[in-house]
C-alpha positions as a printed NumPy array, in Angstrom:
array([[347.232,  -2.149,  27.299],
       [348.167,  -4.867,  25.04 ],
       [348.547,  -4.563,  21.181],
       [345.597,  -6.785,  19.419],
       [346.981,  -9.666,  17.903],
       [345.329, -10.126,  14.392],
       [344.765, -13.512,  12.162],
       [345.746, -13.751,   8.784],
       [344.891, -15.864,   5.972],
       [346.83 , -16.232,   2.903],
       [344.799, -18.511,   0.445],
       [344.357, -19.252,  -3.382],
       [345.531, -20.826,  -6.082],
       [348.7  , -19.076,  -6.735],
       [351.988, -19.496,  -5.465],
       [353.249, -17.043,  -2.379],
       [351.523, -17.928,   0.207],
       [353.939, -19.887,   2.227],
       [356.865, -17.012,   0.688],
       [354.522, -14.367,   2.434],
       [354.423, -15.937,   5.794],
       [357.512, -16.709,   6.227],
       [358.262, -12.769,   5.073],
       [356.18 , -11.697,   8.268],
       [357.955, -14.297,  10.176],
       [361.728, -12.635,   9.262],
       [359.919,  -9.515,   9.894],
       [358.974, -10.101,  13.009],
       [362.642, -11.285,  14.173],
       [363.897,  -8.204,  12.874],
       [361.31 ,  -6.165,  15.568],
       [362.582,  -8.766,  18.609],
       [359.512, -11.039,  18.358],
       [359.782, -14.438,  18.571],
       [357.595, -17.066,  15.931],
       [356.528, -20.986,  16.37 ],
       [355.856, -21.889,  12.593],
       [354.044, -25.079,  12.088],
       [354.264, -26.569,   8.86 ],
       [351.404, -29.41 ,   8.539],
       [351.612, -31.86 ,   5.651],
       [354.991, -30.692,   4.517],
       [358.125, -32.649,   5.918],
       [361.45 , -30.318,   7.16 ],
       [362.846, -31.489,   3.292],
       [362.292, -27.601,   2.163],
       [365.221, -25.124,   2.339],
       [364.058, -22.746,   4.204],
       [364.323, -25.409,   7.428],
       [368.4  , -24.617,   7.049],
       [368.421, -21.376,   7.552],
       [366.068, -20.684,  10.107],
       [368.012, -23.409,  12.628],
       [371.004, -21.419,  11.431],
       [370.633, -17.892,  11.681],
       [367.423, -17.443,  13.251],
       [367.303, -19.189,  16.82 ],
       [363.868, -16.569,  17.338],
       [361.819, -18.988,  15.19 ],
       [361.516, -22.276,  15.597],
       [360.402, -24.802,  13.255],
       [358.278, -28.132,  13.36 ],
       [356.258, -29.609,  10.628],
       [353.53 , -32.285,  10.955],
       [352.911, -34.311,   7.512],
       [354.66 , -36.714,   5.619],
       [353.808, -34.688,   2.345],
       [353.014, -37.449,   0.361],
       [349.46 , -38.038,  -0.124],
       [348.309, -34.491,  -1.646],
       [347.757, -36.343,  -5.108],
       [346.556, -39.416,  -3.536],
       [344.007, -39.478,  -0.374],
       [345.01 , -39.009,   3.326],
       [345.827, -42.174,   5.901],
       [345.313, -42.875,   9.056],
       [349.195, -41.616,  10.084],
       [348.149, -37.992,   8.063],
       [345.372, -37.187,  10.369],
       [347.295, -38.433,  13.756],
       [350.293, -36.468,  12.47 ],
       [348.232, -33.534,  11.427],
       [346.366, -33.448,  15.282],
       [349.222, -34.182,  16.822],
       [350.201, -31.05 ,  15.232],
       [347.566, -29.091,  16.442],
       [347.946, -30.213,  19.989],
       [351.464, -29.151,  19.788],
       [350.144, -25.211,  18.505],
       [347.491, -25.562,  21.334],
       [350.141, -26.233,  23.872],
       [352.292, -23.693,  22.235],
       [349.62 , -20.922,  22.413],
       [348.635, -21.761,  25.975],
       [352.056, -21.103,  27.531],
       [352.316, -17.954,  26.084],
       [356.023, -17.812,  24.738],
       [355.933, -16.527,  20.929],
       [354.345, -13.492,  19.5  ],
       [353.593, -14.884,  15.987],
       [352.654, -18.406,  15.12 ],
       [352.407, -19.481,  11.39 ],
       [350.091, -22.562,  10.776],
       [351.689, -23.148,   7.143],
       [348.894, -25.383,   5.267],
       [346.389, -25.748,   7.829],
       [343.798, -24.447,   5.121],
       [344.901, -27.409,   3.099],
       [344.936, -29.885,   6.338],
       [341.222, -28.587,   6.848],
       [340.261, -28.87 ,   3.207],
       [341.086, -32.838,   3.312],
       [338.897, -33.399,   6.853],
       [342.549, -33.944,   8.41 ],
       [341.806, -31.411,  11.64 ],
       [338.408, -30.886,  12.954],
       [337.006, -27.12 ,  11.925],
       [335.314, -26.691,  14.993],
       [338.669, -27.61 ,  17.208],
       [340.614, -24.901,  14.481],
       [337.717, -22.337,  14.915],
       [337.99 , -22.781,  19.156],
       [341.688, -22.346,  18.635],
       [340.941, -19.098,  17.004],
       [338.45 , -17.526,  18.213],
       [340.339, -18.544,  22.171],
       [343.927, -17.207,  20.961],
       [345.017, -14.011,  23.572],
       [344.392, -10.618,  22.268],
       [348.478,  -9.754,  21.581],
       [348.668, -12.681,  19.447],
       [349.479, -12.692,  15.719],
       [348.431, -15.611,  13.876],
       [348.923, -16.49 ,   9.883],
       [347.28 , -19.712,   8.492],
       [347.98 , -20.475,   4.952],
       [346.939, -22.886,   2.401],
       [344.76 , -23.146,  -0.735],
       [341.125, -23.888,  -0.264],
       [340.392, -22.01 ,   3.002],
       [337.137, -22.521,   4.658],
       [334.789, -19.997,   4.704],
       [334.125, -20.056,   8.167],
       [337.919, -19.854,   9.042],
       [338.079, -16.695,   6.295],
       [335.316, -14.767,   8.437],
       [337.258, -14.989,  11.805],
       [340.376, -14.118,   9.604],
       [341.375, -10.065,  10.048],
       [343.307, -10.077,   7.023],
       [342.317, -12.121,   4.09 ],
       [344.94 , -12.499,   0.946],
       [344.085, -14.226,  -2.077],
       [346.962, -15.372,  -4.401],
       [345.561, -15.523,  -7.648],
       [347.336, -17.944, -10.301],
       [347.769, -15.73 , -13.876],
       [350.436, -18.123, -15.162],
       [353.157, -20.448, -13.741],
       [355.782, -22.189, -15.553],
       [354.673, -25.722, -13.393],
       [352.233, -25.829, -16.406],
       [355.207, -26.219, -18.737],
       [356.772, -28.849, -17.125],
       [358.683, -27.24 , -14.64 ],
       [359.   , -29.111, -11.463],
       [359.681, -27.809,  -8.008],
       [363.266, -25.951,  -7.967],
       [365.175, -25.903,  -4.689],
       [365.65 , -22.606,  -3.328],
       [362.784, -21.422,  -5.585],
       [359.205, -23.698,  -4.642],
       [361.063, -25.669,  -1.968]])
């Protein structure tokens, strides 16, 4: 019999959800598993796209964004790139080769109408049983949080961003 395959969703405000995913994903190595991680909006700029291709040939690694228009509005290019994205995860999930897949702000690309939620909920609600899945992102749907299994909230109490901080490499990207 095959193990059930559960769907997570880390969502909120605060910062860790991204960390936590890619914290199951290293996990999941370590018990022989191999993970697809799909990064949409974000471009492979972040540091953790180094190490992975490194030392970690059981994950592999694709992002679908340009990351450019989260204090602006989306284009035309951010929703092609964003389902063109999604049809790669589709394909992914269809041929059956990884155990965990990590949709890394796919709450955020449904949040700005860049995905349809119906074509995310099929996805879901179609995946096999032994199949993990982890979306992340602030502002997750509440239809998407009801299929979820696992629902964590990360709940900003204080970050130094609001100081003036800006995004460190190696810490936020």
């Amino acid at each position: 019999m095959e193990t059930k395959g559960y769907i997570h969703n880390y969502t909120g405000n605060g910062k860790g959800k991204t960390t936590a995913a890619f914290g199951l994903a290293i996990r999941a190595i370590g018990a022989g598993l191999k993970v697809f991680i799909g990064q949409f909006i974000k471009t492979n700029n972040y540091s953790e796209h180094s190490i992975l291709e490194k030392y970690l040939p059981n994950i592999t690694i694709k992002t679908f964004g340009r990351g450019c228009f989260i204090y602006g509005s989306p284009e035309e290019i951010d929703i092609k790139l964003a389902n063109d994205g999604l049809n790669i995860v589709e394909s992914i999930i269809e041929n059956g080769n990884f155990d965990l897949i990590v949709l890394d702000e796919i709450n955020i690309a449904l949040y700005y109408k860049l995905i349809d939620k119906n074509r995310l909920i099929t996805l879901l609600k179609n995946k096999p049983i032994g199949l993990e899945i982890v979306l992340t992102g602030r502002y997750a749907d509440k239809d998407i949080l009801n299929l979820s299994d696992l629902v964590t909230e990360m709940k900003e109490i204080k970050h130094y961003y609001k100081n003036g901080v800006l995004a460190r490499k190696g810490i936020e990207k």
